[in-house]
C-alpha positions as CSV (number, residue, x, y, z in Angstrom):
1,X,136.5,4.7,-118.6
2,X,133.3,5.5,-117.0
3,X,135.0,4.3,-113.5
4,X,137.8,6.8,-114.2
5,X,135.3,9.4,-114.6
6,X,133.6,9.1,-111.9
7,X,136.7,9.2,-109.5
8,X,138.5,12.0,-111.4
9,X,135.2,14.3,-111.1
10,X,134.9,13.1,-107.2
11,X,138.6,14.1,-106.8
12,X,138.1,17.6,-108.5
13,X,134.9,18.6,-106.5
14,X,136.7,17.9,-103.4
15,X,139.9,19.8,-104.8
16,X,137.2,22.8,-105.6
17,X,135.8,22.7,-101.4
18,X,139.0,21.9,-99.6
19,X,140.1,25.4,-99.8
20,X,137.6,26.9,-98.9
21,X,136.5,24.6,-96.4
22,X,140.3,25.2,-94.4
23,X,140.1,28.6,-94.7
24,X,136.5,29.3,-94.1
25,X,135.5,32.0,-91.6
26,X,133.1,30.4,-88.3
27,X,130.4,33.0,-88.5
28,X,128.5,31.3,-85.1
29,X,128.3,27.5,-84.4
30,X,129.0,26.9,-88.5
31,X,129.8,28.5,-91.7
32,X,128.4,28.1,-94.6
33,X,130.3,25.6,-96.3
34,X,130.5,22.7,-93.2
35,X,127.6,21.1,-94.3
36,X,128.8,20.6,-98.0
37,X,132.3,19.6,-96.3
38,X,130.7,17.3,-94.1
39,X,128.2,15.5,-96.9
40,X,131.6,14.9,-98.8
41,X,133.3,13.1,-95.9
42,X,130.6,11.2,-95.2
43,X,130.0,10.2,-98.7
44,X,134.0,9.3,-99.2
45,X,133.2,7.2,-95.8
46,X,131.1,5.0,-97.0
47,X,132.6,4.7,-100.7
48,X,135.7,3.8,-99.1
49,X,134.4,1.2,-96.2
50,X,132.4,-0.7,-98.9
51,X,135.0,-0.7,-101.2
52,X,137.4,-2.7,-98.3
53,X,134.0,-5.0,-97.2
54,X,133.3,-6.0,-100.8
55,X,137.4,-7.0,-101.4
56,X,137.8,-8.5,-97.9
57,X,134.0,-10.5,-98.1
58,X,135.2,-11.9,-101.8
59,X,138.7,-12.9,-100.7
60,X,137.1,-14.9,-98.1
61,X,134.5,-16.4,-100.3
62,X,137.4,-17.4,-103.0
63,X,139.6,-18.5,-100.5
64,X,136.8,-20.6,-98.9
65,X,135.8,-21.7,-102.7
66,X,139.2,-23.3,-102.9
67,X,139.6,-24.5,-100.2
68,X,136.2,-25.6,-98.0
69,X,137.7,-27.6,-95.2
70,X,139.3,-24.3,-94.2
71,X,136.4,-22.5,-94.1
72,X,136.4,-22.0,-90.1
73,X,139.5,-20.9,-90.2
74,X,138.6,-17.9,-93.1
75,X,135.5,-16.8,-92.3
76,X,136.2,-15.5,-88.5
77,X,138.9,-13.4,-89.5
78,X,137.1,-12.0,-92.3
79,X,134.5,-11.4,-89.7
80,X,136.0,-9.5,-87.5
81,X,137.9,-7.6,-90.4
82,X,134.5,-6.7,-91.7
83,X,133.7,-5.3,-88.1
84,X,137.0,-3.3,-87.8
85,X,136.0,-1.5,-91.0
86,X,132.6,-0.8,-90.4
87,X,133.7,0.3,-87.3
88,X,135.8,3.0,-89.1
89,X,133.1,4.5,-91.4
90,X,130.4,4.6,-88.1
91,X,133.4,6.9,-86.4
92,X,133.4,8.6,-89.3
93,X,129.9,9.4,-89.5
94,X,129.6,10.7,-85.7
95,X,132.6,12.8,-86.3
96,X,131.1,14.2,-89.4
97,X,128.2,14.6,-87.1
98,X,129.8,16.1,-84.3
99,X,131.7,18.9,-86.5
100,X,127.9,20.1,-87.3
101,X,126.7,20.7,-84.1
């Protein structure tokens, strides 16, 4: 319940900004909502690519529990899956950074 919470009130903060933040007026490099927009996108970022390195890193741990002669053949994947989506939240973060300035 406490996990359902915690999502609903994430999704209802970012239903509050996202209106505002599309139809906020530039008033010089930023306006005054980017930087809330931007700490929300990062934030959502990094929930979501831990999220996908904790379920890929314990499929690959189970799957190597069951099996341990195929470990070479798990853990390399799951490498370079775990590399793609880091690779997703770092572009995230420099385009969060980017849209400040």
């Amino acid at each position: 319940m406490k996990r359902y919470l915690s999502v609903a009130s994430l999704a209802a903060i970012a239903a509050a900004f996202s209106p505002a933040l599309a139809l906020a007026e530039t008033g010089g490099a930023t306006s005054s909502m980017m930087p809330i927009g931007v700490g929300i996108a990062m934030g959502v970022a990094a929930l979501g690519g831990t999220l996908g390195q904790g379920k890929a890193i314990s499929a690959g741990l189970d799957a190597i529990g069951r099996n341990p002669a195929a470990s070479g053949k798990v853990f390399t994947p799951m490498l370079v899956g775990l590399a793609f989506v880091e690779s997703l939240v770092i572009l995230s973060f420099a385009i969060a950074y980017l849209l400040l300035g």
